[in-house]
N, C-alpha and C positions, 0 to 999 in steps of 0.2 A: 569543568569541561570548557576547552576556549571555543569560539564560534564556529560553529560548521560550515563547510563549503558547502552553498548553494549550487546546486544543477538543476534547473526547468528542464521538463520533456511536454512534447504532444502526442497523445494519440490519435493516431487513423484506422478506425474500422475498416476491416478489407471486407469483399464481399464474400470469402469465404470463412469469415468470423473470426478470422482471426486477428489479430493488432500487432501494427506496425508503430515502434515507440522512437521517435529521433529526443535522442536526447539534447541540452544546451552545448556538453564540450565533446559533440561529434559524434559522440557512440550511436549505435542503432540495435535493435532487438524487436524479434520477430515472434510474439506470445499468441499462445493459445492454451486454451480449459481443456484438463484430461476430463474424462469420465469421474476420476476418482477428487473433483474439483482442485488441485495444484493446478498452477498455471508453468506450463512447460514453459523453457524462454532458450533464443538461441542468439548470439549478437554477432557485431560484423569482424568481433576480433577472436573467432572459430570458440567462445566458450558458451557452455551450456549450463543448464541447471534448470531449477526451479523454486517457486515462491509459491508459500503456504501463509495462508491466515489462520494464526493457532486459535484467537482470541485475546480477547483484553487488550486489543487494539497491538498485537505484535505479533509481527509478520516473521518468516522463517523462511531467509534464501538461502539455497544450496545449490552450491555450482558442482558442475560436472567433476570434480577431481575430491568431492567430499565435505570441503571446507563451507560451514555455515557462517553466517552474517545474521545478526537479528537487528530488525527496526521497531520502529513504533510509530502508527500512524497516529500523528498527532491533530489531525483536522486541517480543513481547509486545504486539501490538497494538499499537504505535506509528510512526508515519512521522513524519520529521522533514523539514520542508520549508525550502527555500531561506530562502523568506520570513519566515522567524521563528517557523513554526508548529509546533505537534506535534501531529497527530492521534492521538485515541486510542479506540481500536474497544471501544467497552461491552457489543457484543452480543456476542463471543467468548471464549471459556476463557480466551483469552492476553489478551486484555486487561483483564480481572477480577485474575488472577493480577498482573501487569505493577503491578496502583492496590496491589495489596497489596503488593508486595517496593518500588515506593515509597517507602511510607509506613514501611516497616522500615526499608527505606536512609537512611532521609530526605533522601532526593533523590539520592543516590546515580547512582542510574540515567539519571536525564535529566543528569548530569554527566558521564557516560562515552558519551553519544551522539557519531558521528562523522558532522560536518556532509556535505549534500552537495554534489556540487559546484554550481558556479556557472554553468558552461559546458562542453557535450561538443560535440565535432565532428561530424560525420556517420559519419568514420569511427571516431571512438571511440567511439557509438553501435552502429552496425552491429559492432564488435569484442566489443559488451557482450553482444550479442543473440547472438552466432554461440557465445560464448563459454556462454551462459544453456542453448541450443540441446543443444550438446555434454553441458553437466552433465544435464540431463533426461533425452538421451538413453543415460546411462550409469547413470542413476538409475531409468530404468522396464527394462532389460533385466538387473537384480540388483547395478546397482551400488553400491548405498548411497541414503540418503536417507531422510527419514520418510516423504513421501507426500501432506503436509499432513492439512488435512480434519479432521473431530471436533468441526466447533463447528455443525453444519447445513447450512454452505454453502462443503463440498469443492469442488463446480464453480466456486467463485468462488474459488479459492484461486490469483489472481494470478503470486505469485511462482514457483511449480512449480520451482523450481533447486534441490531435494533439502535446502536447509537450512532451509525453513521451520518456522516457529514453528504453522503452520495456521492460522493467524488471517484469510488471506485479504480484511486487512483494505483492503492498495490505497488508500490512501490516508485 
């Protein structure tokens, strides 16, 4: 796999909960949490979709016209997507931390990233999420886990599977 293009984003909580994301090469998108926990997303080049966190640290966009994308949050603020991309979250602890061990590594880090896949089935989605489910739930009644949270926006901490980074950053 050759090196991924980096793209930093910030988020802004809005006061109606929802998040306002500028990305590094100009994009913008406009998220918020359904009921059914996807996070709906709409950007400023009229496309839609939404982002799920199946489990096992890999996330599931789908844009409005069908077409899926899988990542993998690989810590420290970063998600590595299918498409050659690496998102990297500037508003959060972890991802401040993440530019700095970097830059120490010198590159280190985005070298030891594990691609995600290319293709899940429905049941090997539904196995991810059942799978995500179980760790939560053994994670909020004392069974391990940090908790995420600590960078402003715990409620938007995504992945909730007890091994986050709390970066919450979701893509």
């Amino acid at each position: 796999m050759t090196a991924p293009r980096e793209v930093t984003y910030t988020d802004e909580l809005l006061a109606d909960r929802t998040v306002h994301r500028r990305y590094s090469d100009g994009r913008q998108e406009w998220r918020s949490r359904e009921p059914s926990g996807l996070v709906a997303w709409r950007d400023d080049g009229e496309r839609t979709g939404t982002d799920e966190a199946l489990g096992n640290r890999i996330v599931k966009r789908t844009y409005g016209d069908g077409r899926v994308v899988y990542g993998r949050d690989v810590g420290y603020g970063r998600t590595l997507w299918r498409d050659g991309v690496v998102t990297i979250n500037r508003s959060s602890f972890g991802g401040r931390v993440g530019a700095i061990l970097a830059a120490v590594a010198g590159g280190a880090l985005l070298g030891a990233m594990v691609a995600p896949p290319d293709f899940l089935s429905d049941t090997e989605e539904e196995e991810l999420r059942r799978q995500a489910q179980e760790h939560s739930a053994s994670s909020s009644s004392g069974g391990g886990g940090d908790g995420g949270g600590g960078d402003g926006y715990h409620d938007w901490d995504d992945d909730n599977d007890g091994d986050s980074d709390g970066d919450g950053d979701f893509g």
